[in-house]
C-alpha positions in Angstrom: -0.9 31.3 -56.7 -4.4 29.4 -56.4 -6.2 27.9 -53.2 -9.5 26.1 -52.8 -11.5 26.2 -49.8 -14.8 23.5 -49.4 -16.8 25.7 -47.6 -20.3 23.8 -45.4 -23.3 23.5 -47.3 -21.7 22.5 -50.5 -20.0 25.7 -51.4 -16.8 26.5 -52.3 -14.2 29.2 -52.7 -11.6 29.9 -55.1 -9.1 32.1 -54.4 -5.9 33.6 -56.9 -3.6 36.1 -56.9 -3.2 37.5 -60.1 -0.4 39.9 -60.1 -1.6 42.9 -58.1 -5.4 41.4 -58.6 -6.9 39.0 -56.3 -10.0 37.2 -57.9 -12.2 35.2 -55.3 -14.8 32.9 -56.8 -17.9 31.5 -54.7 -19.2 28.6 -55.9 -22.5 26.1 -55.0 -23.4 23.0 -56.5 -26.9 21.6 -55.3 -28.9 18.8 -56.6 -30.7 20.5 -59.6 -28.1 23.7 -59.9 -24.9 25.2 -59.9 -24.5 29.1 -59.2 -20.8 30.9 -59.5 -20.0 34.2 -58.4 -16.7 36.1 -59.2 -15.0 39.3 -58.1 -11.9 40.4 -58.6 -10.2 43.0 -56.0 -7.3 45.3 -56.9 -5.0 44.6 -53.2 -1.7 44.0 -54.2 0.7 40.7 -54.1 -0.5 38.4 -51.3 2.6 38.4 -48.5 1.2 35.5 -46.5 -1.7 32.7 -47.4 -4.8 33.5 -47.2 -7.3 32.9 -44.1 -11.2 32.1 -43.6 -12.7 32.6 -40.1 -16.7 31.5 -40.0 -18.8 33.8 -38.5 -22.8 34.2 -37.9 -23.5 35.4 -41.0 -21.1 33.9 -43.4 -17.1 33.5 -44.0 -14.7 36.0 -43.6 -12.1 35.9 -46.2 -8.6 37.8 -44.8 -5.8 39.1 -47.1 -2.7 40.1 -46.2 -0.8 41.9 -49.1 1.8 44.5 -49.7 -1.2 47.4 -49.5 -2.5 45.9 -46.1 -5.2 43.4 -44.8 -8.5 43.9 -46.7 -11.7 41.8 -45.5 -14.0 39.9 -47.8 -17.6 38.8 -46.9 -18.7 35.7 -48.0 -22.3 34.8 -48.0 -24.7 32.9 -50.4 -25.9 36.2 -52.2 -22.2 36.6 -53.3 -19.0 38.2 -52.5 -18.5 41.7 -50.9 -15.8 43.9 -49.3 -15.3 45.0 -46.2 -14.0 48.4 -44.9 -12.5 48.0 -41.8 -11.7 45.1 -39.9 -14.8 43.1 -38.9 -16.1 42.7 -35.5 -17.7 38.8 -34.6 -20.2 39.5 -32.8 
């Protein structure tokens, strides 16, 4: 299972459940250059779809799965997790 999100600025996201390994792929494409980042989280089977929620800094990235939500931080320096559940503030 594979979704693709066109994120603002040019960037997009890449998302795929891969068994129990979810791999979430940031890419940019500017005039001049293209940058990809990939990271692959170990979460477990996705139970619902994935879901993106902008916020000041960046895009939120929210998986449901049979461990649990887990958070991913979106940003153009790359991909990180997130312990917890963020706060928009």
């Amino acid at each position: 299972m594979a979704y693709k999100c066109n994120l603002s600025n040019g960037q997009q996201v890449y998302i795929e459940n891969q068994g129990m390994q979810t791999v979430v792929t940031l890419s940019s494409s500017t005039p001049g250059q293209q940058q990809q980042a990939s990271t692959g989280f170990q979460i477990g089977k996705w139970t619902v779809v994935p879901t993106l929620f902008k916020t000041a800094t960046g895009v939120i990235l929210r998986i449901d799965s049979e461990q649990g939500q887990s958070f991913v931080q979106l940003q153009a320096g790359g991909i990180s997790a997130i312990s917890g559940t963020p706060m928009n503030k």
